[in-house]
N, C-alpha and C positions, 0 to 999 in steps of 0.2 A: 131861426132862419129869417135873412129880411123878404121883404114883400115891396114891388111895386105896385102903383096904382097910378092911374092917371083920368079922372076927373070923367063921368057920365062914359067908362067905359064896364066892361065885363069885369070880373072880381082880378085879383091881379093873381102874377103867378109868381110862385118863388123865386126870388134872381137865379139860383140854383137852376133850375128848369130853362130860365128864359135865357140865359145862356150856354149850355149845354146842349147845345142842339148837334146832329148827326150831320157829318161831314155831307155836303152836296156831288163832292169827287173825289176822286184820289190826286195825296197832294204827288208832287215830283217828287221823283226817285235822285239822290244824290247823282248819280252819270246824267240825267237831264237837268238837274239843278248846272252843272259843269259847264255841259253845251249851252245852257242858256245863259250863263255867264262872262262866257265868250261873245256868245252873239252880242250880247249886251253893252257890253265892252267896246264892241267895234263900231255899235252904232253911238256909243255916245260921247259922243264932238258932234260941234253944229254944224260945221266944214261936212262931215259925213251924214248925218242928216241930211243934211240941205242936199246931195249927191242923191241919195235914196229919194227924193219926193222930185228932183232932177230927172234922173232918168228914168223914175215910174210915167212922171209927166210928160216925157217927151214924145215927139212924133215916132211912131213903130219901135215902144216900149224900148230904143236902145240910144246911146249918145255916143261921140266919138268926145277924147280927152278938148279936141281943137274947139268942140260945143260947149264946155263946158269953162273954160278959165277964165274967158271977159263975164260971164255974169256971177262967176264967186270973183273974180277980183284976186285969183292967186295964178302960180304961174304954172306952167306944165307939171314941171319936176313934182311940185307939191299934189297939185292933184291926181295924179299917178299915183303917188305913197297912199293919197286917202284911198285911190279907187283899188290899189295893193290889198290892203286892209281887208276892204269887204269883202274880194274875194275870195282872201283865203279863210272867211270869216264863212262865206257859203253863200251871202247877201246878194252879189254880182256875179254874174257870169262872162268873161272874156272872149274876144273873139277876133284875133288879129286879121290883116284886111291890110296887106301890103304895107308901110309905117305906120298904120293907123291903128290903134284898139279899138275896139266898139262894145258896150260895157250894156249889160241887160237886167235886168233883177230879175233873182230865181222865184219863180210863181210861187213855191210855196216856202220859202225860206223865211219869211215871216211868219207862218201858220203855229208855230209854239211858243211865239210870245204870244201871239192874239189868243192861244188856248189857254194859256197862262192870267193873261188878265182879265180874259172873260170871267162874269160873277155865275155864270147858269151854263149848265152842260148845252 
């Protein structure tokens, strides 16, 4: 069996040992591998990014499409199809308002990725 060692420390331990260590959590179950696959999916184009950090940022956590197309630079139609997207992804939540949508991010609709890439329970 090999052995590390690294210089003015403790005796080393068998690679064997030092990596083999006990799971910190349980990993996902294939149906939450799916759903986070999806999520994943939806959020990655920078167009939809940039809408997620949009209307987290914006004034009373919601934006209407008219708020948002001069600073992506694309045109109604388009941002509609991205703001489409996230909501049927679970991202956004819709709220029509006479011609107008008004678009909010779901409080915890992020929360399984961020438990996802967390490294510590």
């Amino acid at each position: 069996m090999t052995t590390s060692t690294v210089a003015g420390t403790r005796p080393a331990l068998p690679l064997a040992d030092a990596c083999c260590t006990p799971l910190l959590r349980e990993p996902i179950t294939a149906s939450q591998a799916a759903d986070l696959a999806r999520l994943l999916k939806a959020l990655a184009d920078p167009t939809r990014l940039r809408l997620v950090s949009m209307v987290a940022a914006h004034d009373g956590g919601e934006a209407c499409v008219c708020d948002l197309t001069e600073p992506l630079g694309l045109t109604q139609p388009t941002i509609s199809h991205h703001l489409k997207i996230l909501v049927d992804a679970g991202i956004f939540t819709r709220d029509k308002r006479g011609v107008w949508a008004y678009y909010s991010l779901v409080p915890a609709a992020l929360d399984a990725l961020a438990a996802v890439l967390r490294t510590t329970r």
